[in-house]
Each structure stands twice: as C-alpha cells, then as structure tokens.
C-alpha positions in Angstrom: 14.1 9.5 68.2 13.5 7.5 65.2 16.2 5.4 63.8 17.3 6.1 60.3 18.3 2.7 59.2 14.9 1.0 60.6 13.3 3.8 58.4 15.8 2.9 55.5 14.7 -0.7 55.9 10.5 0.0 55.9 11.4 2.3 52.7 13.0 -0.1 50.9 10.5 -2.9 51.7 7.5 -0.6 50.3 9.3 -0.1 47.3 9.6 -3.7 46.9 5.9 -4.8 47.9 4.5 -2.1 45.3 2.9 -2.8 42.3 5.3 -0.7 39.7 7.7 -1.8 36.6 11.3 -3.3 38.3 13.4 -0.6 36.9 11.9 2.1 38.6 11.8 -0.2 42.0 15.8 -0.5 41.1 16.3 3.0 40.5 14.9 3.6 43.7 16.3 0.9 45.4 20.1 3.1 44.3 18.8 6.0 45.1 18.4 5.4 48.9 21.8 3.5 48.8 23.3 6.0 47.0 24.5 4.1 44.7 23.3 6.0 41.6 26.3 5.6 38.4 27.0 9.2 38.7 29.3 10.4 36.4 31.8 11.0 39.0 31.3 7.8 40.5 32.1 6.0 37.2 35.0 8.2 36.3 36.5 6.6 39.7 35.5 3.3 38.7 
C-alpha cells in the first residue's frame, strides 16, 4: 500500500521543479492542500 502523504509530498515537489508561470504552481500548490479561498471558506474567515 502506498502512502498518501509520501505521494502528496512527490506531487508537490513536481509541481515545484516544473518549468510553468508561479501562479499556476501556487494554484496547485492550494489545490492539493485544500486550501482553495472558496467562497465558503472566506465567508467563515
């Protein structure tokens, strides 16, 4: 069985070591901490 935060971590260090624009790198980044600014998420904030 694979664990899911060693596969979290290689995820998140191939979206850093690729060549594309930083914003998409830090949507994606969010997205597998899901920590997106939903709309929900902000009306709790």
């Amino acid at each position: 069985m694979v664990d899911i935060d060693a596969v979290l971590v290689k995820a998140l260090q191939q979206l850093w070591l690729n060549n594309i624009p930083s914003k998409v790198s830090i949507f994606g980044w969010r997205l597998f901490l899901e920590k997106l600014p939903t709309r929900d998420a902000l009306y709790r904030k």
